[in-house]
C-alpha atoms as an extended CHARMM CRD file, in Angstrom:
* protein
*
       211  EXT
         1         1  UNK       CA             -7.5980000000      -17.4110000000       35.4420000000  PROA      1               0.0000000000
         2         2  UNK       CA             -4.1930000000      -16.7550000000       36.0230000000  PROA      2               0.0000000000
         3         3  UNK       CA             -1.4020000000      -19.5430000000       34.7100000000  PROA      3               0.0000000000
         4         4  UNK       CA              1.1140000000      -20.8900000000       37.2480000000  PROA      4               0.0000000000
         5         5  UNK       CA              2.9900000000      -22.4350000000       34.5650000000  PROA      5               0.0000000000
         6         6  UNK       CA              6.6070000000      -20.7840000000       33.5900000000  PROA      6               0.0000000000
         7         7  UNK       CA              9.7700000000      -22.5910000000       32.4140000000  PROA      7               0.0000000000
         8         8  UNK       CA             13.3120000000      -21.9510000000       32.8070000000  PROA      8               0.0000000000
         9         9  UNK       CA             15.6240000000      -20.8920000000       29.9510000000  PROA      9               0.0000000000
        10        10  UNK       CA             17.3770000000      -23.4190000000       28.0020000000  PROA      10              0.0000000000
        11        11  UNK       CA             20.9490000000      -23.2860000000       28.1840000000  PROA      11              0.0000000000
        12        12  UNK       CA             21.9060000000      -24.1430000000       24.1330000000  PROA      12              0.0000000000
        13        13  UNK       CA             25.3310000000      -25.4710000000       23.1930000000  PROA      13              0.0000000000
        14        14  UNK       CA             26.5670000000      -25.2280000000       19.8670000000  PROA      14              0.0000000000
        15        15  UNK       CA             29.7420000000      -26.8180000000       19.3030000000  PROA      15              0.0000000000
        16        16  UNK       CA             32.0050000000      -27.9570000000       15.8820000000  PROA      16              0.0000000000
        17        17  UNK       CA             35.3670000000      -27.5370000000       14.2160000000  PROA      17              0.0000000000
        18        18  UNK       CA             36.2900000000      -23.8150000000       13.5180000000  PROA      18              0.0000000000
        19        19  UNK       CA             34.9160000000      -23.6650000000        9.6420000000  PROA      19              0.0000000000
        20        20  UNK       CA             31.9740000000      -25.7240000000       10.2910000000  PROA      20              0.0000000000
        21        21  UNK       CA             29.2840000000      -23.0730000000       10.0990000000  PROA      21              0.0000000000
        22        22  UNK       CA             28.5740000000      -22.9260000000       13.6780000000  PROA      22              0.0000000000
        23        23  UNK       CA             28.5130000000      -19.2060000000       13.9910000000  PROA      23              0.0000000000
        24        24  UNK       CA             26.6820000000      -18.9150000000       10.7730000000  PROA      24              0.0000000000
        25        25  UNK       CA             24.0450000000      -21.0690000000       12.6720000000  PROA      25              0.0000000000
        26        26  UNK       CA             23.8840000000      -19.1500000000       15.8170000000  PROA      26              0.0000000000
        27        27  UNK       CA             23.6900000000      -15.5610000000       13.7380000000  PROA      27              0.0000000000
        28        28  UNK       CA             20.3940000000      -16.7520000000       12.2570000000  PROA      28              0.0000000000
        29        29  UNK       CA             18.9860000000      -18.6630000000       14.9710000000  PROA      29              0.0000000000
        30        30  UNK       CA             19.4170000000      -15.2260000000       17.1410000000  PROA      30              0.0000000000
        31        31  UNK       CA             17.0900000000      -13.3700000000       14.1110000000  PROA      31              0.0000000000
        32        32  UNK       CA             14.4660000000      -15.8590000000       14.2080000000  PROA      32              0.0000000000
        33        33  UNK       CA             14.0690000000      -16.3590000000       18.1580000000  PROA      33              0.0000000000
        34        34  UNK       CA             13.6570000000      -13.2780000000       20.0710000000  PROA      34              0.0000000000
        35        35  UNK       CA             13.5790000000      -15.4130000000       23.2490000000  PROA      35              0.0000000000
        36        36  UNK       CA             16.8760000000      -16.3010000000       22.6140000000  PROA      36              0.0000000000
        37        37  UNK       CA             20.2180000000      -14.3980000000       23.3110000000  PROA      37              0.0000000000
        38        38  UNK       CA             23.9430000000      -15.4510000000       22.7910000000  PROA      38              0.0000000000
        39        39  UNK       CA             25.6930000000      -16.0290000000       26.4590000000  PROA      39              0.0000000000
        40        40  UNK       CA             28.5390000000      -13.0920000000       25.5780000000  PROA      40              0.0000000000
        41        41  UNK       CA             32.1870000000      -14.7760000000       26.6110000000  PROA      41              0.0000000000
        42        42  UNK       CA             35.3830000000      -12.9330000000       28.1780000000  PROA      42              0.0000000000
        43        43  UNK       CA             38.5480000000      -13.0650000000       25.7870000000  PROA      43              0.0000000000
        44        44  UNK       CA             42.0650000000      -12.4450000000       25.9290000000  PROA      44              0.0000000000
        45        45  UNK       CA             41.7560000000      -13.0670000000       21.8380000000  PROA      45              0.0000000000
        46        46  UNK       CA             42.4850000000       -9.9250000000       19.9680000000  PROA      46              0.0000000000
        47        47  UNK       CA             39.3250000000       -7.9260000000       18.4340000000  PROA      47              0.0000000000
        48        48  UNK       CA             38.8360000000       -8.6870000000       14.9170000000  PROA      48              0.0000000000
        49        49  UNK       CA             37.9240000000       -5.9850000000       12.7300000000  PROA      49              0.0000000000
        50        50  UNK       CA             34.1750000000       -6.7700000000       12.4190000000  PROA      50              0.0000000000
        51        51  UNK       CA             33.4190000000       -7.7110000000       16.0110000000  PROA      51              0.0000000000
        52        52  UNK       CA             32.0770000000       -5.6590000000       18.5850000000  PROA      52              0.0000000000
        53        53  UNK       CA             33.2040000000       -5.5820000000       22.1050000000  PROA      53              0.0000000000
        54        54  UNK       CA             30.3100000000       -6.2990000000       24.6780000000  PROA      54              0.0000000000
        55        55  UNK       CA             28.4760000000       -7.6830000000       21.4660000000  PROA      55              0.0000000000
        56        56  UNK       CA             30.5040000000      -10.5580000000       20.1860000000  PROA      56              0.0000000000
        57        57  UNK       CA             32.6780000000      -10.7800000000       23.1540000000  PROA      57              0.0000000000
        58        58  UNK       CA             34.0620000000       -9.3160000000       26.1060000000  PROA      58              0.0000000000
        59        59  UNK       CA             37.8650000000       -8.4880000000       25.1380000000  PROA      59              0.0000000000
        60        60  UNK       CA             39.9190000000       -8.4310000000       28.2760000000  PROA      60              0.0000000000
        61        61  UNK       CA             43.8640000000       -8.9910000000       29.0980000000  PROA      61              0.0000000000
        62        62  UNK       CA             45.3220000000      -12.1920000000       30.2620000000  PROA      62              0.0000000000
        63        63  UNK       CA             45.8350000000      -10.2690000000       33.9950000000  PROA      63              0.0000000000
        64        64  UNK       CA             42.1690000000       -9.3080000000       33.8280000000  PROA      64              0.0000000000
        65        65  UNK       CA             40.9140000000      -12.9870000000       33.1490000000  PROA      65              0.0000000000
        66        66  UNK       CA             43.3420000000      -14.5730000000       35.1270000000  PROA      66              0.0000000000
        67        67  UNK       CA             41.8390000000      -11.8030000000       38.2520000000  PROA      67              0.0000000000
        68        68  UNK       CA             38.2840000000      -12.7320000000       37.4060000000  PROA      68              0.0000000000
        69        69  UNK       CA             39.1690000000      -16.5460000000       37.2780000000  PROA      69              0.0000000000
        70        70  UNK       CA             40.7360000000      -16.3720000000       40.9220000000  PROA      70              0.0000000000
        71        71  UNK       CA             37.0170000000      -14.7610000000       41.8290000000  PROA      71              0.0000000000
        72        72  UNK       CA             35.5820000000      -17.7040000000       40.7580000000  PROA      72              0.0000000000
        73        73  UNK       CA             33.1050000000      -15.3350000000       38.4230000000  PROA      73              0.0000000000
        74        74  UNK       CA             32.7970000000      -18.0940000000       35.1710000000  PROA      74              0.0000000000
        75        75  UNK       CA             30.8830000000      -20.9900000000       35.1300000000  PROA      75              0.0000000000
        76        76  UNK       CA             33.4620000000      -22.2170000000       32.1340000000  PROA      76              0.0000000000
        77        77  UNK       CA             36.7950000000      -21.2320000000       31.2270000000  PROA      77              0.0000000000
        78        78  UNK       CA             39.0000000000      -22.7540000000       28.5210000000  PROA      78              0.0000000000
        79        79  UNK       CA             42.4470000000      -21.8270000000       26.5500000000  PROA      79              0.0000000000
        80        80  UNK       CA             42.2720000000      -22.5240000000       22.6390000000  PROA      80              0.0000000000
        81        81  UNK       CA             44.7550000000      -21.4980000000       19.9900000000  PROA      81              0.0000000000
        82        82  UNK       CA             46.5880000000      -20.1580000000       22.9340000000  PROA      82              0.0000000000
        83        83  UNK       CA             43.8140000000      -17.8490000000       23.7140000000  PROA      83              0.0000000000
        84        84  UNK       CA             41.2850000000      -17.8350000000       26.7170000000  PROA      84              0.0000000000
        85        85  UNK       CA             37.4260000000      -17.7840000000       27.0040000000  PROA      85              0.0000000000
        86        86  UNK       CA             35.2410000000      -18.0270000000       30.0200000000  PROA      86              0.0000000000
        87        87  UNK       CA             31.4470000000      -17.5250000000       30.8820000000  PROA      87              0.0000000000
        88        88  UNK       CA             30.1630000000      -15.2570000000       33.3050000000  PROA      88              0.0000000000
        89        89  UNK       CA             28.2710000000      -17.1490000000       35.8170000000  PROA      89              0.0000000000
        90        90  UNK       CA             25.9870000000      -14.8250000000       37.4940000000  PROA      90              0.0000000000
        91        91  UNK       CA             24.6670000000      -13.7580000000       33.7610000000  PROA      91              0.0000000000
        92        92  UNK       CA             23.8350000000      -17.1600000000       33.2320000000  PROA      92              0.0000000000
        93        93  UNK       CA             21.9750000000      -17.9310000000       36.3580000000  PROA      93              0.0000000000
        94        94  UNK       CA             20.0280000000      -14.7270000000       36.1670000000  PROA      94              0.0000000000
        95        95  UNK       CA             18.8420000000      -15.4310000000       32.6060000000  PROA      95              0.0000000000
        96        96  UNK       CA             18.0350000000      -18.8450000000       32.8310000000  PROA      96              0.0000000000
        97        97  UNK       CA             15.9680000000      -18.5540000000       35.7220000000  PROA      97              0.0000000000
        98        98  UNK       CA             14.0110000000      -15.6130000000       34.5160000000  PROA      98              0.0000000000
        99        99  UNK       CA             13.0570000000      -17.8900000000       31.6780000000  PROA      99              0.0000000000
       100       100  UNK       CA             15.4150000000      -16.5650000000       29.2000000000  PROA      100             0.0000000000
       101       101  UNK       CA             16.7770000000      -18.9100000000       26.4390000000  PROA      101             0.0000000000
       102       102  UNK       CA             20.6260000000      -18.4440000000       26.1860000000  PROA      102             0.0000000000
       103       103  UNK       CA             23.1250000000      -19.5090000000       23.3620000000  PROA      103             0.0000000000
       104       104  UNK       CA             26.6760000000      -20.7900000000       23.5140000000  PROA      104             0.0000000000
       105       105  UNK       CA             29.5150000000      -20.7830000000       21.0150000000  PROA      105             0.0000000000
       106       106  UNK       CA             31.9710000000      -22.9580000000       22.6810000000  PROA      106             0.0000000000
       107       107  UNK       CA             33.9430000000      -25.3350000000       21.9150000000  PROA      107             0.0000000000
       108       108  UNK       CA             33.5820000000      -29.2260000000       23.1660000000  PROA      108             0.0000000000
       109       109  UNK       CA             35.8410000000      -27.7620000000       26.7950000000  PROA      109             0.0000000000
       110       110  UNK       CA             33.4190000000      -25.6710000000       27.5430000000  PROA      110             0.0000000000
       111       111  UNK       CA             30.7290000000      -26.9860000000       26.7260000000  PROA      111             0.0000000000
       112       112  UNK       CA             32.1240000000      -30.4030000000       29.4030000000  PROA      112             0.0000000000
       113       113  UNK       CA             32.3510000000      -28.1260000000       32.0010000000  PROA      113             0.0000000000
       114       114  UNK       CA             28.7350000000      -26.4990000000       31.5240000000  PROA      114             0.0000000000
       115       115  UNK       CA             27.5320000000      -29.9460000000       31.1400000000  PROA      115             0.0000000000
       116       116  UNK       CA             29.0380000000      -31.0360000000       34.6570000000  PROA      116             0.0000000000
       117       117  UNK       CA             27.9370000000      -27.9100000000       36.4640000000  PROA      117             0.0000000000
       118       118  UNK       CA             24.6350000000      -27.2190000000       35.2020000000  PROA      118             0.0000000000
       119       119  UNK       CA             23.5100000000      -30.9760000000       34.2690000000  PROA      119             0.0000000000
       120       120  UNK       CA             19.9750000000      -30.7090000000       32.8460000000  PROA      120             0.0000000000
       121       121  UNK       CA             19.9680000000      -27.0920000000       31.8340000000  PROA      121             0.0000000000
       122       122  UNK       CA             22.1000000000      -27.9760000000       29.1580000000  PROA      122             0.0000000000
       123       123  UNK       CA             21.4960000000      -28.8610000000       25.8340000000  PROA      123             0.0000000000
       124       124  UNK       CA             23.9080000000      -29.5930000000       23.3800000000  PROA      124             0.0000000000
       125       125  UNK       CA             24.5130000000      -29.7270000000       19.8090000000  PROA      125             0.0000000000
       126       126  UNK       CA             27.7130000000      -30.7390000000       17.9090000000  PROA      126             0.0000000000
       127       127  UNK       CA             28.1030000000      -29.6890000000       14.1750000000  PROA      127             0.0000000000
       128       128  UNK       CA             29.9380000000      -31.6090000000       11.4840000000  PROA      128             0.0000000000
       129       129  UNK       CA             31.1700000000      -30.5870000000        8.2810000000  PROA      129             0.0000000000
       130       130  UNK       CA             29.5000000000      -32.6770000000        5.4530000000  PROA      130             0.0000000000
       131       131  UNK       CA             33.5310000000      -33.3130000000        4.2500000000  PROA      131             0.0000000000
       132       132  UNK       CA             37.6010000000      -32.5440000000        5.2100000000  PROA      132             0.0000000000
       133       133  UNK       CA             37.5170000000      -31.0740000000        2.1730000000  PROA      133             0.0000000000
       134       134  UNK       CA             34.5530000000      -28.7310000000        2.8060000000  PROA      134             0.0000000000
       135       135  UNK       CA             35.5510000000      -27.7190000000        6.3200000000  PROA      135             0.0000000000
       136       136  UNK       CA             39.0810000000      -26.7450000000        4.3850000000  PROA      136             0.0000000000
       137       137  UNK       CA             37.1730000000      -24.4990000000        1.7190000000  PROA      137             0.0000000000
       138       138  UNK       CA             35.0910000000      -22.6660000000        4.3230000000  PROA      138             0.0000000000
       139       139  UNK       CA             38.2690000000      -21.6920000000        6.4960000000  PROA      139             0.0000000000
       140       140  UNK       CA             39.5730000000      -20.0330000000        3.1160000000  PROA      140             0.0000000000
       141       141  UNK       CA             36.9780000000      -18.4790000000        1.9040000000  PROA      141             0.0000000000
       142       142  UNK       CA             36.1670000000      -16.6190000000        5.2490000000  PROA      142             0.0000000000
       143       143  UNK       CA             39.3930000000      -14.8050000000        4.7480000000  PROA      143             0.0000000000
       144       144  UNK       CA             40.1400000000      -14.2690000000        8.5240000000  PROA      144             0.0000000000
       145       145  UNK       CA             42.9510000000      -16.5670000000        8.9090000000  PROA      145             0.0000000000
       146       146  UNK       CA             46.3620000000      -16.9230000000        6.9310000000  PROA      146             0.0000000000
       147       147  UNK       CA             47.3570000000      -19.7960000000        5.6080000000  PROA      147             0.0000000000
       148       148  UNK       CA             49.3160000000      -20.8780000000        8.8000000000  PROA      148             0.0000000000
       149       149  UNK       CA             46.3560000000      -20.3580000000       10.8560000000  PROA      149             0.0000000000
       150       150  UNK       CA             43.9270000000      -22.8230000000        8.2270000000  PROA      150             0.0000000000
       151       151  UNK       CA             46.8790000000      -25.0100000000        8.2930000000  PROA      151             0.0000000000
       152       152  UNK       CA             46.4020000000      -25.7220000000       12.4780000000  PROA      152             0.0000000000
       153       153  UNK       CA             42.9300000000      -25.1140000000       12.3780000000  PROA      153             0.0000000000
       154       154  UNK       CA             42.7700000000      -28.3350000000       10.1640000000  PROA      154             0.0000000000
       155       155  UNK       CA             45.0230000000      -30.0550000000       12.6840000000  PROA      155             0.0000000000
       156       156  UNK       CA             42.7840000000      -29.4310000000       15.6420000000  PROA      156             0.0000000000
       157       157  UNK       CA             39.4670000000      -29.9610000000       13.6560000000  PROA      157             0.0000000000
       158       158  UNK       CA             40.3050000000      -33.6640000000       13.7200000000  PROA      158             0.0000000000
       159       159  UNK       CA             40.9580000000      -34.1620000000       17.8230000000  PROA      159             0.0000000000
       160       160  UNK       CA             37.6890000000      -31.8880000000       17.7720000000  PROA      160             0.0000000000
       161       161  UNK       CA             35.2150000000      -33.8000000000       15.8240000000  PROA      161             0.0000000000
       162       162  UNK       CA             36.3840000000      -37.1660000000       18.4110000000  PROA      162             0.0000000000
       163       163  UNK       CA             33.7310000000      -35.2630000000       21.3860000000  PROA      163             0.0000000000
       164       164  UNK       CA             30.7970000000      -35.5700000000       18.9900000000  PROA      164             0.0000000000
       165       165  UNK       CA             29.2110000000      -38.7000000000       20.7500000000  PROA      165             0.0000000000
       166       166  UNK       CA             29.4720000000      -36.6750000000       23.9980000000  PROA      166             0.0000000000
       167       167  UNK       CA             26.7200000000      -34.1650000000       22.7070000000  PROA      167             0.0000000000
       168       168  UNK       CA             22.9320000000      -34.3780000000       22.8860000000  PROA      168             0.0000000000
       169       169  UNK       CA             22.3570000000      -34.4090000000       18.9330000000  PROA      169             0.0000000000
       170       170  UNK       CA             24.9310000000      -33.9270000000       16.1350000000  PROA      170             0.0000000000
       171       171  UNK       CA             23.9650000000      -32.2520000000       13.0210000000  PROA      171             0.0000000000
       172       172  UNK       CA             26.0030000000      -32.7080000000        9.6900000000  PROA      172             0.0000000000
       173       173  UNK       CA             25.6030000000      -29.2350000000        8.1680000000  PROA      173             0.0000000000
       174       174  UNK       CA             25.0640000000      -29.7600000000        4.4830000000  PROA      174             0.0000000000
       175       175  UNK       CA             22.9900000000      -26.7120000000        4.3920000000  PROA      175             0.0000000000
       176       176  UNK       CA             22.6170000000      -23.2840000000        6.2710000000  PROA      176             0.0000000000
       177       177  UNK       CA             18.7840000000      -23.0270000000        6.6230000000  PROA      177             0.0000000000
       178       178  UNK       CA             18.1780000000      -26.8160000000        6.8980000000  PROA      178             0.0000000000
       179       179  UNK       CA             20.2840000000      -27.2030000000        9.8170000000  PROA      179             0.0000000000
       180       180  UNK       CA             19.0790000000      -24.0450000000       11.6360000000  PROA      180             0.0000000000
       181       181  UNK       CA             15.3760000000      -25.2150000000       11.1770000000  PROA      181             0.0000000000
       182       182  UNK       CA             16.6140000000      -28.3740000000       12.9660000000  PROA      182             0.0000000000
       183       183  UNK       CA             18.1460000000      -26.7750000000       15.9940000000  PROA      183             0.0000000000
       184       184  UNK       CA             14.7470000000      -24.5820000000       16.1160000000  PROA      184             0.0000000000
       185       185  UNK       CA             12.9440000000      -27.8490000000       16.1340000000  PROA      185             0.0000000000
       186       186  UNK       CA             15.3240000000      -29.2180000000       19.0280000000  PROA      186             0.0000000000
       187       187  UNK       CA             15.1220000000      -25.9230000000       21.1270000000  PROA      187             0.0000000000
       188       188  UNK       CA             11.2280000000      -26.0600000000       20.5940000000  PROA      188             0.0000000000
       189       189  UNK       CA             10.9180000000      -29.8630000000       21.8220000000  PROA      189             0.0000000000
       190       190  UNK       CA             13.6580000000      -28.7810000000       24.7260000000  PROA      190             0.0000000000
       191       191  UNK       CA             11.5800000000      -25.8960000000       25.7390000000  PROA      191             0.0000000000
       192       192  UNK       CA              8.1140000000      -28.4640000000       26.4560000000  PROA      192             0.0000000000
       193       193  UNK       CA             10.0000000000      -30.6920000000       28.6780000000  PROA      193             0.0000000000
       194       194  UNK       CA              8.4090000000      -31.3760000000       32.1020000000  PROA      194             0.0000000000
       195       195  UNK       CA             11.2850000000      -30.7620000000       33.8780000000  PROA      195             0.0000000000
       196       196  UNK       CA             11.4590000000      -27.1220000000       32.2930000000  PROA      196             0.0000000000
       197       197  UNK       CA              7.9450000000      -26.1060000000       33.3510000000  PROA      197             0.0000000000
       198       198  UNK       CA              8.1840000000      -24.8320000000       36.9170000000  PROA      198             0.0000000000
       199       199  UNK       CA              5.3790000000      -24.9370000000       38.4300000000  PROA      199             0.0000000000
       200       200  UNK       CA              3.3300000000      -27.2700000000       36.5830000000  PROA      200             0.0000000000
       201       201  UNK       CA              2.5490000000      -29.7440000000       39.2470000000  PROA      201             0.0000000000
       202       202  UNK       CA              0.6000000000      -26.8080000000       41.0260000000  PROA      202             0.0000000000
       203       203  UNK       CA             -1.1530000000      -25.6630000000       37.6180000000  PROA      203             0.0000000000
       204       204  UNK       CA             -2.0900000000      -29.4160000000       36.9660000000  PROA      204             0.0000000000
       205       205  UNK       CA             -3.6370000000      -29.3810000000       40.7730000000  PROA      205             0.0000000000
       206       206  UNK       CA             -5.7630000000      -26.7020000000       40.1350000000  PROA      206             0.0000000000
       207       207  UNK       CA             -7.6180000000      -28.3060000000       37.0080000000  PROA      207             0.0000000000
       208       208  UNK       CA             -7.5620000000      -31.5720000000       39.2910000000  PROA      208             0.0000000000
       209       209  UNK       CA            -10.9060000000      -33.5580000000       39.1640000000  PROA      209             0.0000000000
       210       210  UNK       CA            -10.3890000000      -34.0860000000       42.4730000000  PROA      210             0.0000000000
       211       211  UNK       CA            -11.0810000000      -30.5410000000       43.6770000000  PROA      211             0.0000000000
């Protein structure tokens, strides 16, 4: 018989202070989950050298996202460390309701505005560093940004980490695999709930003892 169950994508927000391992979470979560893909944002941040345009983001000029921001074409927009980012709204729609998982690396601006305009979709997940003095190491030792750059990220990190009660769950990442076998076991649970499985009031009529 055929199954008129089918649920809608998940729409899951990572957020954290820059250093916190947040990307390092969503690279392996996107390995182990081939139902899952990362929502790709628009940039006026300059290309570093191992990113991929189209892959890791969609590197415009300030006129070309301020033109696609007057078209009302993202769902989120937001300026940090003088940069923007925005996400593409009909990408997100499409996906979601094909019953396509999607990811988001955004920070705690974003992922307010996805949360207002997308309400249960949404599912969000806030990562801490287990320490200051951790998050400090782990800006250094990535070797992307100079001194300066560490220096303000450091700033910011604290005005960040104050949006963590705003967030679904928060996870204190201690350790790589431990806390992306947590998120899997949050996306899993997310992915069951009833208001996820469309058309499961008319599956649940058809094993009905009543017909």
């Amino acid at each position: 018989m055929k199954t008129l169950r089918k649920n809608k994508g998940v729409m899951l927000v990572l957020s954290s202070p820059s250093g916190a391992g947040k990307s390092s979470i969503c690279k392996v979560l996107l390995n182990l989950d081939k139902n899952l893909s990362l929502s790709i944002s628009t940039t006026t941040r300059k290309k570093r050298p191992n990113e991929i345009s189209g892959i890791d983001y969609n590197f415009v000029s300030i006129n070309e996202f301020h033109n696609k921001l007057n078209k009302n074409e993202f769902i989120e927009h937001a300026k940090v460390f003088d940069n923007y980012y925005g996400t593409d709204k009909s990408l997100v729609e499409t996906k979601i309701n094909e019953g396509k998982d999607l990811l988001f690396d955004i920070d705690w601006q974003g992922a307010q505005q996805l949360r207002e305009k997308m309400g249960e979709d949404i599912v969000s997940v806030f990562i801490l560093p287990p320490s200051k003095q951790e998050l400090e190491s782990r800006l250094k030792k990535r070797g992307q940004d100079s001194n300066e750059i560490v220096k303000k990220r450091m700033g910011e990190a604290t005005s960040e980490i104050t949006h963590w009660a705003e967030y679904d769950y928060v996870i204190i990442n201690e350790d790589l695999n431990a806390s992306v076998k947590t998120v899997l076991g949050i996306l899993h649970s997310e992915r069951m709930k009833r208001i996820r499985q469309i058309g499961l009031g008319e599956f649940v009529r058809t094993i009905s003892l009543d017909n």
